[in-house]
C-alpha positions as CSV (number, residue, x, y, z in Angstrom):
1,X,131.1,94.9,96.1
2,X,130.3,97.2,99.1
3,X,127.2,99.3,98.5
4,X,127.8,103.3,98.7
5,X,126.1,104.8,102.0
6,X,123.7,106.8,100.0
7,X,122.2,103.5,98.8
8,X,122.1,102.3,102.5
9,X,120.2,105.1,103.7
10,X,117.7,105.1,101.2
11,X,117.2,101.2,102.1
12,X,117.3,102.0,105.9
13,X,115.1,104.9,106.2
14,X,112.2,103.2,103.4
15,X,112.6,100.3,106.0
16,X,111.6,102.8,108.8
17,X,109.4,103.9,106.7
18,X,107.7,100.5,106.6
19,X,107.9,99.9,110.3
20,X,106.5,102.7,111.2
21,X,103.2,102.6,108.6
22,X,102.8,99.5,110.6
23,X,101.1,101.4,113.2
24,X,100.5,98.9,115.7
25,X,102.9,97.0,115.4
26,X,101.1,93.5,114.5
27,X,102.9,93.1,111.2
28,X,100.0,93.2,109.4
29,X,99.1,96.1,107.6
30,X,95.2,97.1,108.1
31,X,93.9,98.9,105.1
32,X,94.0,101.6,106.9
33,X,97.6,101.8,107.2
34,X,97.9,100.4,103.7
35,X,96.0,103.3,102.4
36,X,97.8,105.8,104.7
37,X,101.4,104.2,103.7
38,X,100.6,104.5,99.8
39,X,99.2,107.7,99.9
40,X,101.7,108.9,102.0
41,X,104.0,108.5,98.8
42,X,101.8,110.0,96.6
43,X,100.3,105.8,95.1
44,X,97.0,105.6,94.5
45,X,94.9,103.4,97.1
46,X,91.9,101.4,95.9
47,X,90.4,98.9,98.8
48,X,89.0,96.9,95.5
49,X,92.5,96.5,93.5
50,X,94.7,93.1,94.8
51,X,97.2,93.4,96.9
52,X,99.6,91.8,95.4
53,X,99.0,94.8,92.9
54,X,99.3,97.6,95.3
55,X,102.6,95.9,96.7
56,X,103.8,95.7,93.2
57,X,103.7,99.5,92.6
58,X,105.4,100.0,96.1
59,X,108.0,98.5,95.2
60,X,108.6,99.4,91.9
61,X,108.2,103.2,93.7
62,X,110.9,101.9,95.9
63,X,113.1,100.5,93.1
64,X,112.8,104.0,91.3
65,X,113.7,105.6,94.3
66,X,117.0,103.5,95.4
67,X,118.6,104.0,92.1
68,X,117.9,107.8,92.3
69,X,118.8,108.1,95.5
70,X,116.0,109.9,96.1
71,X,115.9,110.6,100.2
72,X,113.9,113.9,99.6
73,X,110.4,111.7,97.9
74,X,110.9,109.4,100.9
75,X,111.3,111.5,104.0
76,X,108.3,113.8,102.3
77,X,106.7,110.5,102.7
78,X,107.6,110.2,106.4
79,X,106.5,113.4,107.1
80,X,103.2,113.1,105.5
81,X,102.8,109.9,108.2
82,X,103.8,111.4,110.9
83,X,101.3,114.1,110.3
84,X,98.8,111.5,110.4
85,X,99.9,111.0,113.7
86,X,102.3,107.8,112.9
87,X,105.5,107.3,115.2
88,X,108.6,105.2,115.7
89,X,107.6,103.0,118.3
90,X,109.8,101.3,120.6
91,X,109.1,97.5,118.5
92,X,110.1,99.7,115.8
93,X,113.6,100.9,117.2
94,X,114.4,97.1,118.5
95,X,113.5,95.9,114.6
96,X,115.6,98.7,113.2
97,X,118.7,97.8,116.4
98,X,118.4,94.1,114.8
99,X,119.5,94.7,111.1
100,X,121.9,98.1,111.9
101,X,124.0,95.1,113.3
């Protein structure tokens, strides 16, 4: 069953999203960029809580998202990054090349 486009959008951009939290690029998120990406969506960030934890609410933020469709939440979120002075990088735009394919 082919997924609508809306659905792949949302799935493409959070995975931008992702990459480009990453901010340099070592796929590893410092908590830095942790704290940045959850805040960024409007998560709590606490350096002392598990990260297994923290993941879990990112993706059940995610989860909520993709069944809304909710593009608007998640390019606020993008925004908010790239105020914090967050790009696409070029790693970022080979990575994002790799799985439009």
């Amino acid at each position: 069953m082919a997924q609508c486009p809306e659905l792949l959008s949302v799935s493409l951009t959070f995975y931008e999203f992702a990459l480009v939290a990453d901010r340099n690029d070592d796929a590893i998120y410092s908590p830095t960029e942790l704290q940045d990406l959850l805040r960024s969506l409007t998560l709590s960030y606490d350096d002392g809580e598990p990260i297994p934890n923290q993941v879990r609410v990112l993706t059940e933020r995610f989860d909520i998202w993709y069944r809304s469709r909710n593009m608007d939440a998640l390019m606020h979120g993008m925004s908010d990054l790239y105020e914090r002075g967050y790009r696409v990088t070029s790693s970022d735009r080979v990575e994002l090349d790799r799985v439009m394919r």
